[in-house]
LUMZA-280300 format. One record per residue (C-alpha): z, x negated, y; residue number from 1. Coordinates in steps of 0.25 Angstrom, whole numbers, always signed. Example, Ala and Ser with C-alpha at 12.3 -4.5 7.8 and 13.67 -1.06 7.14 Angstrom:
<recs>
      c3      c1      c2   pado
     +31     -49     -18      1
     +29     -55      -4      2
</recs>
This chain:
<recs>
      c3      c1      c2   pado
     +80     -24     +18      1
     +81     -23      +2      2
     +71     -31      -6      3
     +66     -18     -11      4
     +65     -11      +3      5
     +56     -26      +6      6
     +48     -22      -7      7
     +43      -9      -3      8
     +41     -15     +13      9
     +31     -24      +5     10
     +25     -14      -1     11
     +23      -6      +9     12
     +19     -19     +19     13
     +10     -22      +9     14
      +3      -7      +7     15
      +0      -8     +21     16
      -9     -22     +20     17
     -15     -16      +8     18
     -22      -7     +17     19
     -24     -19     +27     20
     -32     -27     +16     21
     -37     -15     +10     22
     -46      -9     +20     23
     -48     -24     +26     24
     -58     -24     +14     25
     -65     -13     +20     26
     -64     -14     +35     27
     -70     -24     +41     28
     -59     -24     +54     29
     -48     -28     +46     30
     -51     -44     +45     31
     -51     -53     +33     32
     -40     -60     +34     33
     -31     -47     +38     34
     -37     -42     +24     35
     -33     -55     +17     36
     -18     -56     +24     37
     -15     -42     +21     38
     -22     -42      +6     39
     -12     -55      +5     40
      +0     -49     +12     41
      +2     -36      +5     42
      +0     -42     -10     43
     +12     -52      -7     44
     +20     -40      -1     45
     +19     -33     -13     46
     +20     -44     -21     47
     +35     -46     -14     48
     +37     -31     -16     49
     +37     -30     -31     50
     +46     -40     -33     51
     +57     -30     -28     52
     +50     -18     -31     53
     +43     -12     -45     54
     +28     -16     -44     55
     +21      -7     -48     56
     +27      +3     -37     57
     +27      -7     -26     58
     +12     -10     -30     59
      +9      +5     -31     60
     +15      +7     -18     61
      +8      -4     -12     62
      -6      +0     -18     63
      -3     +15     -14     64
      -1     +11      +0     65
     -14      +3      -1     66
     -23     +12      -6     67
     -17     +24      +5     68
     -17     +15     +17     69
     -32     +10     +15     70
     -37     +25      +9     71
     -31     +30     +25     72
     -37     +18     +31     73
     -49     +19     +24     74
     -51     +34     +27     75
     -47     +34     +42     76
     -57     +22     +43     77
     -68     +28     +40     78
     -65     +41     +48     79
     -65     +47     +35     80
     -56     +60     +28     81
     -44     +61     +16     82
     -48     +72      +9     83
     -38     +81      +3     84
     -38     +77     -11     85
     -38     +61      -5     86
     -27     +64      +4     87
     -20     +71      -7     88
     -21     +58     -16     89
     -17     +50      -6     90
      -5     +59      -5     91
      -3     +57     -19     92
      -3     +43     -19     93
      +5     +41      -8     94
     +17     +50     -15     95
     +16     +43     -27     96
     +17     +31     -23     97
     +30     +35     -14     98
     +35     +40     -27     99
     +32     +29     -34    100
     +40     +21     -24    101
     +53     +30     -23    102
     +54     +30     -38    103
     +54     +17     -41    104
     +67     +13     -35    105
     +74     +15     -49    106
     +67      +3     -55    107
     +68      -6     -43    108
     +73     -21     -46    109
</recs>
């Protein structure tokens, strides 16, 4: 596996504990030290990641995946709805932020 190919698995390992840590802050059954492992793991994953990746589109990637994942979680948690023009934003986001990933290739290092 390429560094680069690496990067983006951080990246995406890390978005995923982003959510972990992120809804921990909210829901009390995700305990303390699961908070505190997964806050401290998915910074030093994309730390790693953008030293073979441009930053700014690992870290929006990163940040996009975050703020999706805990939306969803957050949403299905509380038994409650996406509305349309939610859902639709969330659509948005999550194309952009493919795009932004897709065309950055060019100014890899």
């Amino acid at each position: 596996m390429s560094d680069v190919n690496k990067a983006w698995l951080y990246v995406v390992i890390g978005g995923l504990l982003e959510i972990v840590w992120a809804a921990g802050f909210k829901y009390k059954e995700i305990p303390s030290i699961v908070v505190l492992i997964a806050l401290l793991t998915s910074f030093d994953l994309i730390i790693r990641a953008v030293k073979f990746i441009p930053v700014g589109t690992g870290y929006a990637v990163f940040a996009a995946m975050g703020t999706i994942g805990t939306l969803l979680v957050d949403t299905f948690a509380s038994k409650g709805s996406i509305s349309p023009l939610k859902a639709g934003i969330i659509l948005c986001l999550l194309l952009f932020t493919v795009g932004l990933k897709y065309t950055s290739k060019g100014s890899e290092r």
